[in-house]
C-alpha positions in Angstrom: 75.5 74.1 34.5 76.0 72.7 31.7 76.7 68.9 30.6 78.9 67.6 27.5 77.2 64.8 26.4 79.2 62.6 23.7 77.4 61.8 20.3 76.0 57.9 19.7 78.0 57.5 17.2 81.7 58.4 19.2 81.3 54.7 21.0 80.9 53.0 17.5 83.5 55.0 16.5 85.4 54.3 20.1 84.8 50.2 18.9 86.1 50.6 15.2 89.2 52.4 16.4 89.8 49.4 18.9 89.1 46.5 16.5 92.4 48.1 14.3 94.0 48.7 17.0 93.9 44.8 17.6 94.5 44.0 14.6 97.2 45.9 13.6 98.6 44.0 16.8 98.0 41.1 16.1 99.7 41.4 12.6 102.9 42.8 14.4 103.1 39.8 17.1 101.9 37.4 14.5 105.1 35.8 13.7 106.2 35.6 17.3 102.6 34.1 18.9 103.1 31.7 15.5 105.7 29.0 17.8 103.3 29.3 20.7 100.3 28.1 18.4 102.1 25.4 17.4 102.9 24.1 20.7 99.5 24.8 21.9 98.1 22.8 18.7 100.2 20.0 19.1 98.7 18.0 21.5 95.9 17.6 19.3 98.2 17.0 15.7 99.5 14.4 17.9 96.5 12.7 18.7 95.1 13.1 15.4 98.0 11.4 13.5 97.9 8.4 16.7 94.4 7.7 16.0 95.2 7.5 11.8 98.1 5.1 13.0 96.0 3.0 15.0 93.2 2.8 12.4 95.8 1.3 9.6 97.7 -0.8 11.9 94.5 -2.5 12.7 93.6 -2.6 9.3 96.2 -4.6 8.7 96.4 -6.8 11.5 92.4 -7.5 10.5 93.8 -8.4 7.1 96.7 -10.8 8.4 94.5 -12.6 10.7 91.9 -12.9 7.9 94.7 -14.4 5.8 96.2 -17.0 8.5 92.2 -18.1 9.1 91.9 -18.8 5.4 95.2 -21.0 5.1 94.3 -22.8 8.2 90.6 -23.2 7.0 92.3 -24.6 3.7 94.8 -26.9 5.2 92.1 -28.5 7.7 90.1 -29.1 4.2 93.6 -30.8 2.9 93.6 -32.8 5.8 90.1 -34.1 6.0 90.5 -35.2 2.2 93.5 -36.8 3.1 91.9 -38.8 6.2 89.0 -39.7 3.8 91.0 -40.9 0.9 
């Protein structure tokens, strides 16, 4: 009896082989998984570009109500000049 034993190196050979084999796959559905990605990123673009939004609108709003808090600190100064003079 006799047994056929592979050789160590055929299963690192076995794994190479495999890797291009992926890969060359993956280059040939590329362009078609390329629609999917998108869709499957897009939940997170979408929150990504919310979050900016939010960020400068309150910006803003922080800078409008700074303003209006300034005008009506200066007219109450008006008006206590006024009332003293």
């Amino acid at each position: 009896m006799s047994t056929i034993t592979a050789p160590v190196h055929t299963a690192a050979v076995a794994q190479v082989a495999a890797l291009l084999a992926a890969r060359t796959a993956g280059r040939m559905v590329g362009p078609f998984l390329r629609p999917i990605q998108l869709l499957l990123a897009w939940p997170v673009a979408s929150q990504l570009v919310a979050r900016h939004n939010a960020k400068a609108a309150e910006e803003a709003l922080l800078l409008r109500r700074a303003e209006r808090e300034d005008v009506q600190n200066y007219l109450q100064l008006l008006a206590s000049e006024r009332m003293s003079a």
